[in-house]
C-alpha positions as a Markdown table, in Angstrom:
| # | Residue | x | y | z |
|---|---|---|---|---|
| 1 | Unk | 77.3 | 186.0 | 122.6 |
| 2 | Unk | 80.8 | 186.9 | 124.1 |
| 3 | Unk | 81.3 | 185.3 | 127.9 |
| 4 | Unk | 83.4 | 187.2 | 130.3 |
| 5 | Unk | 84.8 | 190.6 | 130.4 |
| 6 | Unk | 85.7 | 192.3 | 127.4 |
| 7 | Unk | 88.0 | 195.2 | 126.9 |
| 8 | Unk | 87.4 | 198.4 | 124.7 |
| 9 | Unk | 89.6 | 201.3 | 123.6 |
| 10 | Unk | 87.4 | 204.9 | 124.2 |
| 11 | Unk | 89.2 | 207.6 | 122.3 |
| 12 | Unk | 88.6 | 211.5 | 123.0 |
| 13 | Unk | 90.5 | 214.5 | 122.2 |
| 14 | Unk | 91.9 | 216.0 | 125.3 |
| 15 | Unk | 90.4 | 219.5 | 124.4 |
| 16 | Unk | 87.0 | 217.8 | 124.4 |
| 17 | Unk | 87.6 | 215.4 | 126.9 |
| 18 | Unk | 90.5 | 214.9 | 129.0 |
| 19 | Unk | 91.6 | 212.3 | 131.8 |
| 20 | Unk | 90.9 | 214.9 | 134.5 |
| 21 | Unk | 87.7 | 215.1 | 132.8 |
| 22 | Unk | 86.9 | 212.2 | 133.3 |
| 23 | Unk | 88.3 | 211.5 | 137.0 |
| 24 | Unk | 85.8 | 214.7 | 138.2 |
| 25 | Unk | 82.6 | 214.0 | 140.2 |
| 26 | Unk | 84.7 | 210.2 | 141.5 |
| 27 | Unk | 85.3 | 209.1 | 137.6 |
| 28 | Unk | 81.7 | 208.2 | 136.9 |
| 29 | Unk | 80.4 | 209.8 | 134.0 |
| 30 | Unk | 77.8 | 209.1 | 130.9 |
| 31 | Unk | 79.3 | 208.6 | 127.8 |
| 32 | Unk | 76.7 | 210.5 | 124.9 |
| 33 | Unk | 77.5 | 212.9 | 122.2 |
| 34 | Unk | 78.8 | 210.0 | 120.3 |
| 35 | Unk | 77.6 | 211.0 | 116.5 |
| 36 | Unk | 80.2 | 208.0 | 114.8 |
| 37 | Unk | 77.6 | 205.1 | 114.4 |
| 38 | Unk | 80.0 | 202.1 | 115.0 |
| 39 | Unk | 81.8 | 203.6 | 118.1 |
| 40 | Unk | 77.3 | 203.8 | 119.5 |
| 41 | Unk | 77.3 | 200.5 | 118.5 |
| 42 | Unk | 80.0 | 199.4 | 120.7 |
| 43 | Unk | 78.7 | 201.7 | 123.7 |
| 44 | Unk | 75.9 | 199.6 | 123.6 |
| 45 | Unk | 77.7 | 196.3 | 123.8 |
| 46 | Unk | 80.2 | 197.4 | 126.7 |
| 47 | Unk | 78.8 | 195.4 | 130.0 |
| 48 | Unk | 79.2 | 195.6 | 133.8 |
| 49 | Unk | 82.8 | 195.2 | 134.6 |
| 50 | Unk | 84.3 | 195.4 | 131.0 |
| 51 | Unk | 87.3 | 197.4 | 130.9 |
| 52 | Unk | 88.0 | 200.4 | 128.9 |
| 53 | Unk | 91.6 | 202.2 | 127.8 |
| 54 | Unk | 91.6 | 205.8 | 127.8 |
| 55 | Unk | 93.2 | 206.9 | 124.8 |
| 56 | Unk | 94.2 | 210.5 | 124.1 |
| 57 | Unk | 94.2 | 211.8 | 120.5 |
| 58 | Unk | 95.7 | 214.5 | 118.8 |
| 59 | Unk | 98.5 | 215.8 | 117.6 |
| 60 | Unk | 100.5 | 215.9 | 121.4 |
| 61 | Unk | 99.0 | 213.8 | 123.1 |
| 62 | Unk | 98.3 | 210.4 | 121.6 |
| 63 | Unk | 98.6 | 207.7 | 124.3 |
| 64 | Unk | 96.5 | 205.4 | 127.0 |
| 65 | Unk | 96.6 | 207.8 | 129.9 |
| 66 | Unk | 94.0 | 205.6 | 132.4 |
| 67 | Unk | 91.6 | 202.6 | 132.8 |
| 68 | Unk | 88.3 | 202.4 | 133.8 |
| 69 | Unk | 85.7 | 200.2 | 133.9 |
| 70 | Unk | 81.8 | 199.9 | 133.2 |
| 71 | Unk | 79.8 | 200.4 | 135.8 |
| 72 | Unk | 76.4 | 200.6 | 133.7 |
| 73 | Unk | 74.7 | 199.7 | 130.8 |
């Protein structure tokens, strides 16, 4: 069992996803839609408090644009 905060690397396409996206509605949202069985795996091992990267893929946009954190499991 891993102690302490952990920190993860969510990926979306910007088209499906983006930053602003994700800051709507005070940058609380639900993560689902998630077919890739590893990346549900991790989902369900991110905790309170862990931080995420927000990575951008593609073919124009592929960088971290923003942090944000767990707030539920």
């Amino acid at each position: 069992m891993v102690k302490g905060k952990q920190y993860w690397l969510l990926k979306t396409e910007p088209g499906e996803w983006s930053w602003e996206d994700q800051a709507a509605n005070g940058g609380v949202t639900k993560w689902d839609g998630v077919k890739n069985k590893q990346a549900q795996k991790h989902l369900k091992s991110m905790k309170v408090g862990d931080l995420c990267f927000f990575y951008h893929s593609g073919a124009t946009a592929r960088r971290v644009v923003g942090v944000v954190s767990v707030v539920r499991e």
